[in-house]
SEMARZA-519491 format. One record per residue (C-alpha): x, y, z; residue in three letters; residue number from 1. Coordinates in pm, 1 decimal. Example, Ala and Ser with C-alpha at 12.3 -4.5 7.8 and 13.67 -1.06 7.14 Angstrom:
# SEMARZA-519491
+----------+----------+----------+------+-----+
|        u |        v |        w | rest |  nr |
+----------+----------+----------+------+-----+
|   1230.0 |   -450.0 |    780.0 |  ALA |   1 |
|   1367.0 |   -106.0 |    714.0 |  SER |   2 |
+----------+----------+----------+------+-----+
This chain:
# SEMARZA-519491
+----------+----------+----------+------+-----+
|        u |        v |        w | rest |  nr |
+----------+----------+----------+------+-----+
|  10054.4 | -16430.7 |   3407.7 |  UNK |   1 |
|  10323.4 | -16633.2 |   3355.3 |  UNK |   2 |
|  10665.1 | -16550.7 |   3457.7 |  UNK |   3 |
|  10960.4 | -16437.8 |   3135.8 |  UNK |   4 |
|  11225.9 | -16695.8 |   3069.0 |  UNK |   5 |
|  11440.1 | -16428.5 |   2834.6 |  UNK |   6 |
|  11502.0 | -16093.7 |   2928.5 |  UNK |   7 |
|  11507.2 | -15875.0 |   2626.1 |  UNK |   8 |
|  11790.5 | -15575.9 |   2611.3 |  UNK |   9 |
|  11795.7 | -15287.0 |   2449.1 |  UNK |  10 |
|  12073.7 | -15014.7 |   2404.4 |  UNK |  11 |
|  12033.1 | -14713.7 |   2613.0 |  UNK |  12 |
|  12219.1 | -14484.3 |   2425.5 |  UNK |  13 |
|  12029.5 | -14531.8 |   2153.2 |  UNK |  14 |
|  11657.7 | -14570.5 |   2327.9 |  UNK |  15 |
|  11731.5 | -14218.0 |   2433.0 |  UNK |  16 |
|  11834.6 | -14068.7 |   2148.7 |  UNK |  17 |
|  11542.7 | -14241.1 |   1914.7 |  UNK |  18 |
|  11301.7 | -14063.8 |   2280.3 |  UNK |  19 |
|  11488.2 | -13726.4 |   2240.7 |  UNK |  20 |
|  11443.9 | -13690.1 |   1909.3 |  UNK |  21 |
|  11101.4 | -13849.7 |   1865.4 |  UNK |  22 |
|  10943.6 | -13568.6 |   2084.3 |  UNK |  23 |
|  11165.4 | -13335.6 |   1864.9 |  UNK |  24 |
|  11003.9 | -13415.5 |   1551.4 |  UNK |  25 |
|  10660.4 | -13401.5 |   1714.1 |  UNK |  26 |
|  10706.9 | -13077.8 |   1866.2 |  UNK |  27 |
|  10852.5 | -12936.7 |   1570.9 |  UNK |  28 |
|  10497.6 | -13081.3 |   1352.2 |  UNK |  29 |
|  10277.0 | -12926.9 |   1676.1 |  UNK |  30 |
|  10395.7 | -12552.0 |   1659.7 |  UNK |  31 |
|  10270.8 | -12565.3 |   1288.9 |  UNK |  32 |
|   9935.3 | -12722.5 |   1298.7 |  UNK |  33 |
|   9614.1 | -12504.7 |   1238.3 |  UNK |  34 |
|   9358.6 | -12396.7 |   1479.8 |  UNK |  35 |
|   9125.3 | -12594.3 |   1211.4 |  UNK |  36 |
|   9381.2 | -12903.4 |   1263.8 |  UNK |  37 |
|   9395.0 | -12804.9 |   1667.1 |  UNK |  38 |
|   9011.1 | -12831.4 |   1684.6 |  UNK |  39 |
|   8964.6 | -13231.5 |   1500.6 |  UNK |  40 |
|   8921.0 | -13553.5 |   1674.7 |  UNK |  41 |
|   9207.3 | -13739.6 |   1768.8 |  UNK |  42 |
|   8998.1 | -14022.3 |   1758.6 |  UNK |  43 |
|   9110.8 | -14117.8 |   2104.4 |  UNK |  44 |
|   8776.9 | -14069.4 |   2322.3 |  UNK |  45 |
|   8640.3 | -13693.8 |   2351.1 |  UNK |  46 |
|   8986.2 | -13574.3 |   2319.1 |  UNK |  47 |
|   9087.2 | -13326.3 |   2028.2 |  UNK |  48 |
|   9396.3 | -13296.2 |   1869.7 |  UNK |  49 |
|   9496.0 | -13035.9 |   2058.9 |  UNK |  50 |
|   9417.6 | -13261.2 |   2363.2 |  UNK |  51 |
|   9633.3 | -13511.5 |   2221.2 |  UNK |  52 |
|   9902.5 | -13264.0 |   2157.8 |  UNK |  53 |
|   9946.6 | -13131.3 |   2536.3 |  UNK |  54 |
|   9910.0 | -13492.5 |   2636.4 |  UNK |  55 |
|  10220.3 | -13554.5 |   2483.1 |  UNK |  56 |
|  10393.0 | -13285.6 |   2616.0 |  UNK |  57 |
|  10363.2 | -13395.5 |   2946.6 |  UNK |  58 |
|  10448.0 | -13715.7 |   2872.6 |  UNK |  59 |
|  10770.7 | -13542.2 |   2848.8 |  UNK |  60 |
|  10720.4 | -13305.4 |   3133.9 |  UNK |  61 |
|  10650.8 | -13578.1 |   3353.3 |  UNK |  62 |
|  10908.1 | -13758.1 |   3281.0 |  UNK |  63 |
|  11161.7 | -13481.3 |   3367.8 |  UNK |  64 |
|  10938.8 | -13419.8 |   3709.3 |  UNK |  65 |
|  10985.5 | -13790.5 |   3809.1 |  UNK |  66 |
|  11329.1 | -13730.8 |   3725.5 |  UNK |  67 |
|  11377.6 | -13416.3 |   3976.4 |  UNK |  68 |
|  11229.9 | -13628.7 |   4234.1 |  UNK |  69 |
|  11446.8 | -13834.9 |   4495.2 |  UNK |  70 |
|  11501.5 | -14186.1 |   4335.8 |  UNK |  71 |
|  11302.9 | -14494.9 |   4497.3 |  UNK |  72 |
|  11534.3 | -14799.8 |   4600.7 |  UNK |  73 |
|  11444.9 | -15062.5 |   4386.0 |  UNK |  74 |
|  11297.5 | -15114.2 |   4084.7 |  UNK |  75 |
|  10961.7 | -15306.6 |   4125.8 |  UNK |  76 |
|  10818.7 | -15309.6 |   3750.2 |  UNK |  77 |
|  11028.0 | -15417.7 |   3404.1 |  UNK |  78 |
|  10971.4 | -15281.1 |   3080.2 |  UNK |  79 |
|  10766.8 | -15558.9 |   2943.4 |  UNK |  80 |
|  10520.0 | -15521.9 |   3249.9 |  UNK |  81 |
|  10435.1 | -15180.1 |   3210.3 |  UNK |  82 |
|  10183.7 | -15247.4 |   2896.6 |  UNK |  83 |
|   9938.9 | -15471.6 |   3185.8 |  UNK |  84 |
|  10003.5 | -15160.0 |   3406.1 |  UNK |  85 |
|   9840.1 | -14893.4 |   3284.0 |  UNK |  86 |
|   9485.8 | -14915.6 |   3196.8 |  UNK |  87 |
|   9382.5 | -14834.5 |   3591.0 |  UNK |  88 |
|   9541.2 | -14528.0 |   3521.9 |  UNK |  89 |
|   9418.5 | -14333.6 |   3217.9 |  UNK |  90 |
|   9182.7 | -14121.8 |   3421.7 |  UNK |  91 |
|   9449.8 | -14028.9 |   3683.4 |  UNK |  92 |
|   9697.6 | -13952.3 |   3433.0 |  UNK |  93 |
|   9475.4 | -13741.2 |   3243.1 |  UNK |  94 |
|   9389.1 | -13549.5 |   3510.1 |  UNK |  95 |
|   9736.7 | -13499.2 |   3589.4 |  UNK |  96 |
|   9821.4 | -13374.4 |   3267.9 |  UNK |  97 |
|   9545.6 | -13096.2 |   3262.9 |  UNK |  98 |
|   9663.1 | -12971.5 |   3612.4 |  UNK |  99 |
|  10015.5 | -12985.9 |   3509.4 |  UNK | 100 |
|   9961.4 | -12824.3 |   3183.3 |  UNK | 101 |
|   9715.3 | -12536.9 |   3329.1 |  UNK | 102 |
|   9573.6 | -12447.8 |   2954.4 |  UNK | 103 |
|   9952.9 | -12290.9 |   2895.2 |  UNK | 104 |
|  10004.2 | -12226.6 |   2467.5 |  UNK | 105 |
|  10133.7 | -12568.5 |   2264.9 |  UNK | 106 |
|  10485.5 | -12406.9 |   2178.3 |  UNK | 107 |
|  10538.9 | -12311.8 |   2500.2 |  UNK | 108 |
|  10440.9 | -12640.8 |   2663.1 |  UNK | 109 |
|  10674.6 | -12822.0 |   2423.6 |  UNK | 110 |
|  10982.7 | -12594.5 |   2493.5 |  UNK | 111 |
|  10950.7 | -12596.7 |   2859.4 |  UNK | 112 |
|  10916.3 | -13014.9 |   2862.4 |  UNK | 113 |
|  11214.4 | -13025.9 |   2579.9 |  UNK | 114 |
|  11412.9 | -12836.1 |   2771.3 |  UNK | 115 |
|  11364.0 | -12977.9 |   3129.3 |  UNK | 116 |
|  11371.2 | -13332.4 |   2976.4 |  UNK | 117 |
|  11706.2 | -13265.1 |   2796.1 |  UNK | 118 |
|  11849.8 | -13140.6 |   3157.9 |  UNK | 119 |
|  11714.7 | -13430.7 |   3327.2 |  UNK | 120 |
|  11865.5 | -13706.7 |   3169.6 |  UNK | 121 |
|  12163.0 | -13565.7 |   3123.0 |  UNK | 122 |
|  12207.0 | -13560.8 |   3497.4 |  UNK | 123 |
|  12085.5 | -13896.4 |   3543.4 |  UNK | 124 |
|  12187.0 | -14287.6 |   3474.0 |  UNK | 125 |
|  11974.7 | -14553.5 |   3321.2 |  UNK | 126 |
|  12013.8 | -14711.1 |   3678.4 |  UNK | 127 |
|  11844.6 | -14456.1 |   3827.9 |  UNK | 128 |
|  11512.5 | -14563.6 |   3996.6 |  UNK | 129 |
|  11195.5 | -14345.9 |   3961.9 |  UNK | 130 |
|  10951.9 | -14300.3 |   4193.2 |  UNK | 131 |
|  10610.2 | -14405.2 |   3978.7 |  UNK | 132 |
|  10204.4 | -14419.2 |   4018.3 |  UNK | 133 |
|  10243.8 | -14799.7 |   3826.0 |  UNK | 134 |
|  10552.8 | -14937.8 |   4040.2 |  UNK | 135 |
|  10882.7 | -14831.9 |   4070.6 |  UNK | 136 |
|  11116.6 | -14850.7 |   3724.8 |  UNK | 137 |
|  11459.4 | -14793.9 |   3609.2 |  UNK | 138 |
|  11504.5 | -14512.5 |   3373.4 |  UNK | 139 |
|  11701.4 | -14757.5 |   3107.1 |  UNK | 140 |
|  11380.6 | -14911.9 |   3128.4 |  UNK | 141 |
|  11102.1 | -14664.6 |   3195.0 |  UNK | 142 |
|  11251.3 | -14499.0 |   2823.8 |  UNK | 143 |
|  11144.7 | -14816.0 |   2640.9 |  UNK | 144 |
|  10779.9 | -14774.8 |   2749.8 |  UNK | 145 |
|  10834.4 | -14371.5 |   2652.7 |  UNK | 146 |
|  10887.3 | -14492.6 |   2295.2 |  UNK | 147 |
|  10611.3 | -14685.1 |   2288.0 |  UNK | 148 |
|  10390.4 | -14346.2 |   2410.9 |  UNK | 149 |
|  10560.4 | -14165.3 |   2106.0 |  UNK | 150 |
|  10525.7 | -14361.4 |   1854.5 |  UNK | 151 |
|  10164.2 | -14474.8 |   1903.4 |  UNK | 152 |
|  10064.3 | -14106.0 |   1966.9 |  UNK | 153 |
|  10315.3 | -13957.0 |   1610.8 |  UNK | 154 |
|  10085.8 | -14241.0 |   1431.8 |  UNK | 155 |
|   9725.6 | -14082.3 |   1625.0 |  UNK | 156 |
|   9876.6 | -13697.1 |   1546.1 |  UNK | 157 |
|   9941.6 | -13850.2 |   1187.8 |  UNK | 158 |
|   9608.2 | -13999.4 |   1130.8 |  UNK | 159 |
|   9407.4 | -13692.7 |   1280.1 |  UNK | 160 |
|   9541.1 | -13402.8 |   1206.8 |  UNK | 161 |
|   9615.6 | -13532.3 |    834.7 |  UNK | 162 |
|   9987.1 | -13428.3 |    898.6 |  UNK | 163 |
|  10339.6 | -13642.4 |    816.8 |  UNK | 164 |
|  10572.0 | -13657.9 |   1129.6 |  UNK | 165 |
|  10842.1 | -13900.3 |   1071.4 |  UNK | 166 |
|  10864.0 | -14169.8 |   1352.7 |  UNK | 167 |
|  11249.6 | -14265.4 |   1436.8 |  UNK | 168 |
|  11329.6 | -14616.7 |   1304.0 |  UNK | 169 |
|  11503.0 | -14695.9 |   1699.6 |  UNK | 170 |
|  11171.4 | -14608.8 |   1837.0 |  UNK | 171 |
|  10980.8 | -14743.9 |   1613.4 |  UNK | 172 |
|  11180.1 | -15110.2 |   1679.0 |  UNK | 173 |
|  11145.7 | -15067.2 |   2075.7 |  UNK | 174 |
|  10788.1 | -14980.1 |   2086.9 |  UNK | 175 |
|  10770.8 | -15281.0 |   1831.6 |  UNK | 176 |
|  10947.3 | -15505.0 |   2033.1 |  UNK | 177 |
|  10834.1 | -15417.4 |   2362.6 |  UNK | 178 |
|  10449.8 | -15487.2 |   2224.7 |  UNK | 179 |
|  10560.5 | -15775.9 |   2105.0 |  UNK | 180 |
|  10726.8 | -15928.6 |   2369.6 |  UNK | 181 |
|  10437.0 | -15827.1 |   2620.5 |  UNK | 182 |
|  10209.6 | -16045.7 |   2352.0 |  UNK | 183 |
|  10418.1 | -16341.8 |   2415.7 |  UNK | 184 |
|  10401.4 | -16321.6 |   2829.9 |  UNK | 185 |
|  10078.8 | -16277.5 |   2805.8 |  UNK | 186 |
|   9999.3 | -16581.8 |   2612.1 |  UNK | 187 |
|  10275.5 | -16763.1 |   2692.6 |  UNK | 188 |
|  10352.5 | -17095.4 |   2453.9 |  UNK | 189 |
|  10480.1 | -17186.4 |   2145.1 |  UNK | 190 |
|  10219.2 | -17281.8 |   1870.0 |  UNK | 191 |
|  10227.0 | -16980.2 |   1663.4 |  UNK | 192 |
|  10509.1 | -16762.5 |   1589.5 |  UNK | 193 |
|  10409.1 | -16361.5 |   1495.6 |  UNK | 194 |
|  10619.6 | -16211.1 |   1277.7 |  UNK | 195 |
|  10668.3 | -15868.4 |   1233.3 |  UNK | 196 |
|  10986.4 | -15772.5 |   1007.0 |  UNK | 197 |
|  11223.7 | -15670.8 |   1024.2 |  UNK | 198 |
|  11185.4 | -15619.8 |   1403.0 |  UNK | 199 |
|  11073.9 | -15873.2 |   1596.7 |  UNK | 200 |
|  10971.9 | -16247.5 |   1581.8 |  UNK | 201 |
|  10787.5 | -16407.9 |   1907.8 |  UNK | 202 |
|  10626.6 | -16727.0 |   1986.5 |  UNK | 203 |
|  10286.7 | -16780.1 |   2213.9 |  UNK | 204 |
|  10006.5 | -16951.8 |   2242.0 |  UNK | 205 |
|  10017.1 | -17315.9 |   2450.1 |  UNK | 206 |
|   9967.7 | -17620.3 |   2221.0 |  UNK | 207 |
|  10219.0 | -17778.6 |   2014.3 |  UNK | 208 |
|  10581.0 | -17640.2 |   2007.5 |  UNK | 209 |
|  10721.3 | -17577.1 |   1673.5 |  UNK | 210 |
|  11115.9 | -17599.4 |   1649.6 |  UNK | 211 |
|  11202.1 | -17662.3 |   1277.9 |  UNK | 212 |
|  11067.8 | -17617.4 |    922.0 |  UNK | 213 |
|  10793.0 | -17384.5 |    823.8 |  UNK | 214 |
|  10602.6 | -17349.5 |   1167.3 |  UNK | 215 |
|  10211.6 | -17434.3 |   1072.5 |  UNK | 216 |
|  10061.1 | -17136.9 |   1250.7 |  UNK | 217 |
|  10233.2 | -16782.1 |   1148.3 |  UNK | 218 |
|  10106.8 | -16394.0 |   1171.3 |  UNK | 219 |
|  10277.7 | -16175.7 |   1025.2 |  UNK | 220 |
|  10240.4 | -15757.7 |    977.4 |  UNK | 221 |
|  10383.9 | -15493.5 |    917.6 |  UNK | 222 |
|  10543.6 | -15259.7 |   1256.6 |  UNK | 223 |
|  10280.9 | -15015.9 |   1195.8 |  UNK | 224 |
|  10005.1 | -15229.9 |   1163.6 |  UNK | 225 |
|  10123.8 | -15435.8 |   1478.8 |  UNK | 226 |
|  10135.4 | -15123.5 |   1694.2 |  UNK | 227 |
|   9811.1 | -15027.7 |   1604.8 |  UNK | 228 |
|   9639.3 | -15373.4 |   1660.8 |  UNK | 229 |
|   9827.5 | -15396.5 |   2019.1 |  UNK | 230 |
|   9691.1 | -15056.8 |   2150.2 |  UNK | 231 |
|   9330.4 | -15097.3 |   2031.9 |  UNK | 232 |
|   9365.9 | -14857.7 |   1707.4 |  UNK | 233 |
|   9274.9 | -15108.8 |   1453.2 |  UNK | 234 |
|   9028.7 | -15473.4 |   1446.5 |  UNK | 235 |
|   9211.7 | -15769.5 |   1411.0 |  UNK | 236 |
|   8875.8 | -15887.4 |   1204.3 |  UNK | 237 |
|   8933.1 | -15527.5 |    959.3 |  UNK | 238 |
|   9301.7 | -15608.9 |    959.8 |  UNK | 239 |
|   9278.4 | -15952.3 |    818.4 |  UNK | 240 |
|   9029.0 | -15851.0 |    536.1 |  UNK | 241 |
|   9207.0 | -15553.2 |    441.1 |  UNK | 242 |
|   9500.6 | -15806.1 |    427.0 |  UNK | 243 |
|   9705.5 | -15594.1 |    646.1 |  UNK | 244 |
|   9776.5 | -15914.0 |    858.2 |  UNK | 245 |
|   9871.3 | -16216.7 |    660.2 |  UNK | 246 |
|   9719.7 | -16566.6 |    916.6 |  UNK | 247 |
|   9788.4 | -16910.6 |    850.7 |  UNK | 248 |
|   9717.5 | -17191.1 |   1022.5 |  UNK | 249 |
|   9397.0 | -17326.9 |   1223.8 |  UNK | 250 |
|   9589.4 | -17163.6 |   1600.5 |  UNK | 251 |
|   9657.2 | -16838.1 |   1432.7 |  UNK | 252 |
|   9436.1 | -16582.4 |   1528.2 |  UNK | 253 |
|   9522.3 | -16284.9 |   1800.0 |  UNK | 254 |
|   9147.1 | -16196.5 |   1843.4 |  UNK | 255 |
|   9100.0 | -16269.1 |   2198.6 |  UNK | 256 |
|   9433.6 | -16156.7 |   2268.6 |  UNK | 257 |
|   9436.4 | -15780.0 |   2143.1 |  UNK | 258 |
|   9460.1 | -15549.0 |   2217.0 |  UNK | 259 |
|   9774.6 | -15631.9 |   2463.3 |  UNK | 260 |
|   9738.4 | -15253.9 |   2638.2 |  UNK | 261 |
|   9468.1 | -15032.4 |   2585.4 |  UNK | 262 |
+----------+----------+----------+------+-----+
């Protein structure tokens, strides 16, 4: 995989906030779902809603644990790695989450992770390294991949349990931004520029560079529609019939590239 030449930033105070205050608004939307809502597919494996739900939680929890944990020295892994670094995980984190969770009621899972979450980064620095199963992060930069986990799983909670949770507009940006970025290392170039308004704009693909003018092989979506085609929730095949993704151009098709984490 090629190597980044641009780095890019994003404002801590505010990737915090849009993390608190995601996992607010989904823990708010989890104390009121059904036991008929509970019991549906999430449509993520053999994993119900309810699944899904306590998943999430620890998300949080987890993040509070790592938190409570001495800090490791240096930071091995950047934001915009962390989408290669996680498939050789699922299993382990799964399992984590069930023995962390120990079948404990929703509300109370999601008021104890809140809470401890809340403390945690109050008491600690973006600079702060944690101690992690995929390689070593900052926190400033370990919250960017967080938003990514909320928003994708708000948009699975969403679709499943037939339910409306609002996604924060800073989140939604990061976890837009972050995908997008981690498209554009991994196919590293400049012959076709993906567009997804009004949040991010990258360039991949080798071939021909375009620098001015119309560039002669654009994709463009929608945020949602991005997210969901970068973590394996929707065919880029489906999405370009159902004219969810507009492609033009002879380079400009993402097919073999997608998803970019799954």
């Amino acid at each position: 995989m090629a190597s980044r030449t641009r780095t890019r930033t994003y404002d801590a105070a505010k990737i915090r906030s849009a993390v608190t205050a995601q996992f607010g608004h989904i823990a708010a939307a989890v104390r009121e779902l059904t036991p008929e809502q509970l019991g549906r597919p999430s449509g993520l494996g053999d994993w119900t809603v309810a699944d899904l739900a306590g998943h999430i939680a620890w998300i949080a929890d987890s993040l509070a644990a790592g938190l409570a944990r001495p800090p490791a020295a240096v930071p091995e892994l950047a934001a915009i790695e962390w989408p290669f670094a996680t498939a050789s995980l699922a299993g382990k984190i799964a399992e984590a989450a069930k023995e962390t969770l120990g079948g404990a009621p929703l509300p109370e899972l999601y008021e104890r992770a809140g809470a401890r979450l809340a403390e945690q980064l109050a008491a600690n620095p973006g600079s702060r390294v944690l101690d992690l199963w995929i390689g070593d992060m900052t926190l400033a930069d370990f919250l960017v991949t967080r938003t990514v986990e909320l928003v994708v799983h708000t948009d699975d909670l969403n679709r499943a349990a037939g339910v409306d949770i609002p996604i924060e507009r800073q989140a939604l940006a990061a976890c837009t931004r972050l995908l997008a970025d981690a498209l554009a290392l991994k196919a590293p170039g400049g012959s076709v520029e993906v567009r997804i308004p009004p949040f991010a704009v990258v360039q991949c693909i080798e071939g021909p560079r375009h620098t001015r003018g119309t560039p002669p092989n654009v994709v463009e979506t929608d945020p949602l529609t991005w997210i969901r085609l970068a973590t394996g929730r929707t065919d880029w095949a489906a999405a370009v019939e159902d004219a969810q993704v507009r492609a033009s151009g002879e380079r400009a098709d993402l097919a073999a590239l997608l998803p970019v984490m799954s």
